[in-house]
LUMMARBA-233011 format. One record per residue (C-alpha): residue in one letter; x, y, z. Coordinates in steps of 0.2 Angstrom, whole numbers, padded with zeros to 4 digits, always signed. Example, Ala and Ser with C-alpha at 12.3 -4.5 7.8 and 13.67 -1.06 7.14 Angstrom:
% LUMMARBA-233011
a+0062-0022+0039;s+0068-0005+0036;
This chain:
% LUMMARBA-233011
x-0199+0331-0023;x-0205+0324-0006;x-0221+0316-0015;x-0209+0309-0030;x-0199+0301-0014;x-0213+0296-0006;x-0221+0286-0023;x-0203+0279-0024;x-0205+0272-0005;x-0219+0265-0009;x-0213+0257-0024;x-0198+0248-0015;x-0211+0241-0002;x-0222+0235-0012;x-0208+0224-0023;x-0200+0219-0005;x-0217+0210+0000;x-0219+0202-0017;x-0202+0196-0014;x-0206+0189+0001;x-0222+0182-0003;x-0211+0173-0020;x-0199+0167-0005;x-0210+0161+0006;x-0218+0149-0008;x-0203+0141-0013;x-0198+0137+0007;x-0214+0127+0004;x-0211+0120-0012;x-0195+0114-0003;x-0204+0106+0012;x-0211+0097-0002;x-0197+0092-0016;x-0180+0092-0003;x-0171+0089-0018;x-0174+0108-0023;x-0161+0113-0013;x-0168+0126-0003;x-0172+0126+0016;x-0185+0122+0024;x-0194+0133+0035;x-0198+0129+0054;x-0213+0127+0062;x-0228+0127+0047;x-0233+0112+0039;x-0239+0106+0021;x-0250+0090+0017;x-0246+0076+0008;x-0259+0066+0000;x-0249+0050+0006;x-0243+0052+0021;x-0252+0066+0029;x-0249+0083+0037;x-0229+0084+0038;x-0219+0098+0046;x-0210+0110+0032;x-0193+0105+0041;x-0197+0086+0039;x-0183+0075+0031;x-0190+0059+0025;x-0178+0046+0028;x-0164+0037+0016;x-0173+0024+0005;x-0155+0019-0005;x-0148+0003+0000;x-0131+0013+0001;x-0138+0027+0014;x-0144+0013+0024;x-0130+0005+0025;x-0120+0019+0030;x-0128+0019+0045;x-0119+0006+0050;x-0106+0016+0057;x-0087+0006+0057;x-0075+0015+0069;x-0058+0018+0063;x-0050+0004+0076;x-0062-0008+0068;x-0058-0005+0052;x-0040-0009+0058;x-0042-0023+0068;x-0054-0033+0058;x-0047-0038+0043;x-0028-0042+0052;x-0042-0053+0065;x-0046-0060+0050;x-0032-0067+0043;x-0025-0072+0059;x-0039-0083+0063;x-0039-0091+0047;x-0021-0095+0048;x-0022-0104+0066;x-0038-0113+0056;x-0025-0119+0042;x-0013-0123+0056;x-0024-0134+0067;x-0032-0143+0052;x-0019-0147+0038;x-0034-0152+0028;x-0041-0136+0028;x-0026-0125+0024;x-0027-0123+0004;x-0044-0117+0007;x-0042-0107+0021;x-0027-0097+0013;x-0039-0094-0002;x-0054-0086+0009;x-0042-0079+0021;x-0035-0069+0007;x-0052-0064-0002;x-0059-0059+0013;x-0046-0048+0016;x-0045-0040+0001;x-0063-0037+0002;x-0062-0030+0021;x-0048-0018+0015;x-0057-0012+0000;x-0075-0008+0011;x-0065+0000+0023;x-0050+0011+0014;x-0060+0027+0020;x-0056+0023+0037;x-0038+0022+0034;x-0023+0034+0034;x-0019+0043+0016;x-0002+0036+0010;x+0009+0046+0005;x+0019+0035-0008;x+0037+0046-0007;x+0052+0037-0009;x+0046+0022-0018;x+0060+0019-0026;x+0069+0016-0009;x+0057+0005-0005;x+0059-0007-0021;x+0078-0007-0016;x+0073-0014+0002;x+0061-0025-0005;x+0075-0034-0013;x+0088-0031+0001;x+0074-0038+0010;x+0072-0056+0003;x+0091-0058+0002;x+0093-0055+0020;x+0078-0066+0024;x+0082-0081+0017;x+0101-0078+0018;x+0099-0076+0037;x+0087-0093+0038;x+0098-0104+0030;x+0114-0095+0039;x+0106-0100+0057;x+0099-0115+0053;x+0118-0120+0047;x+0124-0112+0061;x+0113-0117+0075;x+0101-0131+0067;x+0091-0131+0083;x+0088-0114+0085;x+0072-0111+0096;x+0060-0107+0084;x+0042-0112+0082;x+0039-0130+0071;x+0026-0136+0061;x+0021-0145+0045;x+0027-0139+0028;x+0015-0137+0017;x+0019-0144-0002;x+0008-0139-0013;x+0014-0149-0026;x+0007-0166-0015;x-0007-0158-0011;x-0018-0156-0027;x-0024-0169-0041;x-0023-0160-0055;x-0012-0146-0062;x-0026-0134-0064;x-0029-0136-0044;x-0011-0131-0040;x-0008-0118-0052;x-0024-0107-0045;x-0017-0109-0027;x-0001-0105-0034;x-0008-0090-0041;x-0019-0086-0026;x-0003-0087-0013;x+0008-0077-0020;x-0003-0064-0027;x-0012-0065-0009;x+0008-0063-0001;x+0012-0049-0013;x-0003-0040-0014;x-0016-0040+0000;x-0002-0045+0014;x+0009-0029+0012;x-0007-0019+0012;x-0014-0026+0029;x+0002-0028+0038;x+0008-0009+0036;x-0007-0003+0040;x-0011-0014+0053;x+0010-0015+0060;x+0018+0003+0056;x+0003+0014+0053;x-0011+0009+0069;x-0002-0002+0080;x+0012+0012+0077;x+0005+0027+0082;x-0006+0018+0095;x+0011+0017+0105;x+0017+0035+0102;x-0003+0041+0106;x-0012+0027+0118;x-0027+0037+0121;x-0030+0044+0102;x-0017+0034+0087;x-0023+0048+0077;x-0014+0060+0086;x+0002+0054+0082;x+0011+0057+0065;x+0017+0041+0054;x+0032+0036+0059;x+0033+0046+0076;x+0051+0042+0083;x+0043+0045+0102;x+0060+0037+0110;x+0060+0022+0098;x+0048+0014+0107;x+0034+0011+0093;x+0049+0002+0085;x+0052-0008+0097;x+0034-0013+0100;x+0031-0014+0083;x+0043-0026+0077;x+0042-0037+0093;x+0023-0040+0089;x+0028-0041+0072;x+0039-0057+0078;x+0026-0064+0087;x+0019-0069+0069;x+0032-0076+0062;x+0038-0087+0073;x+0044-0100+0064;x+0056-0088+0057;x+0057-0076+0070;x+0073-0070+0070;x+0075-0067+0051;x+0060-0056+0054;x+0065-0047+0066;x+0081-0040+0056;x+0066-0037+0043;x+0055-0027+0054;x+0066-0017+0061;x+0073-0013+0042;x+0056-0008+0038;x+0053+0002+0055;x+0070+0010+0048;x+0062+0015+0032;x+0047+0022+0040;x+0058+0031+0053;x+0068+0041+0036;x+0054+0043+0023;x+0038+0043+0034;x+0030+0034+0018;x+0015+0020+0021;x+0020+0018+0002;x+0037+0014+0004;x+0036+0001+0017;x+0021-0008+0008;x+0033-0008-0009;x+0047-0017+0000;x+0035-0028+0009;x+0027-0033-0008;x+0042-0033-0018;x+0050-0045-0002;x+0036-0055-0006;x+0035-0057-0021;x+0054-0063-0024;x+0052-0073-0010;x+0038-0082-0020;x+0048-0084-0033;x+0063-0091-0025;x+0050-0102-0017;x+0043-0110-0033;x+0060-0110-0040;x+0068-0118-0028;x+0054-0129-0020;x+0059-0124-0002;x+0043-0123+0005;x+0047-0120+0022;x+0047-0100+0016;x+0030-0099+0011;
């Protein structure tokens, strides 16, 4: 019984160091092909015929155009701020130069688009709850916009508000083909890419950036935090509207309500599109250009 044992022992030891000897082959195999999926061992080395002697834990570095460019690492803050920088700067451009304003809105809101596209892993996932309240605002939205404009200019002509020129496309542009992609261009631009980089700009970062100075990640979407981020918010949000400042501060403070109830990014960017959209329609319909 003992010798039977002893053969079995024996048995068992010598299929543990074949085992070892088939493991130890593939760690170098490894070393050679990292694509195997196995790990590489530390310390002992293989040769290449290319490049040499090479450690067995050696990782050669990313030759895709797409790994290299993932070194270039965008912070979250970045991906925020740049493309709201963006459009802001283009739209002082248009302002200063009247000449330059078609062309400006167009690359403005190209650029945009792209920036927001490049960068959507940065942002917060939306949730998209309560859309249909968001719609419902949207409209409410454009009603109460224009309504209020033309209820204070009637009131209070003079109103302090900032001025500038009106820009009429339909002056602007030669030919009918010109106009109708500019056309297209705005209002897809106002109802598509602007509701996108507002809210996530307005009442997802600058938001929580109130509620959580040192970390805007730590705060939740739509923290109440003493109603300051509302405040804040729709304040700043004023501060680009100005030519319309106080219809759009009824606005944001709608929209700060609706983030405030249904903690929905979704919701908020519905009625800002839907707001926008109407509004562009109530724009060509009715040629005032002064809301556009």
């Amino acid at each position: 019984m003992s010798a039977e044992f002893g053969l079995l022992n024996a048995d068992r030891i010598q299929h543990s160091a074949i085992r070892i000897q088939q493991l130890n082959f593939l760690l170098r195999v490894s070393a050679v092909n990292p694509s195997s999926g196995h790990p590489a061992g530390n310390g002992d080395a293989v040769k290449d015929e290319k490049q040499g002697t090479k450690p067995l834990n050696y990782i050669s570095p990313p030759s895709h155009p797409r790994l290299r460019q993932s070194l270039l690492t965008i912070t979250d803050d970045v991906a925020y701020l740049l493309p709201m920088a963006l459009f802001l700067a283009f739209t002082w451009a248009g302002g200063q130069w009247p000449g330059f304003y078609a062309a400006s809105y167009v690359i403005k809101t190209l650029l945009t688009a792209g920036l927001l596209i490049l960068f959507r892993r940065h942002y917060t996932k939306m949730s998209w709850n309560y859309w249909p309240l968001g719609i419902v605002l949207g409209v409410v939205g454009v009603i109460q916009w224009v309504g209020m404009e033309k209820a204070m200019l009637h009131l209070w002509p003079n109103y302090p508000r900032a001025s500038g020129e009106v820009f009429d496309p339909t002056t602007k542009f030669a030919s009918s083909t010109a106009f109708a992609m500019f056309v297209g261009i705005r209002w897809a631009g106002a109802s598509l890419v602007v509701p996108f980089m507002e809210e996530l700009f307005w009442r997802d970062f600058v938001w929580r950036s109130v509620a959580a100075p040192t970390d805007f990640k730590l705060a939740r979407i739509g923290e109440w935090d003493r109603g300051l981020p509302l405040i804040v918010v729709t304040l700043l949000f004023c501060s680009v509207h100005l030519n319309q400042w106080m219809p759009a501060l009824v606005w944001g403070l709608m929209t700060g309500g609706l983030l405030l109830y249904t903690r929905s990014l979704g919701a908020c960017i519905l009625m800002h599109g839907v707001t926008n959209f109407l509004l562009g329609g109530y724009v060509l319909w009715s040629h005032d250009w002064k809301f556009w």
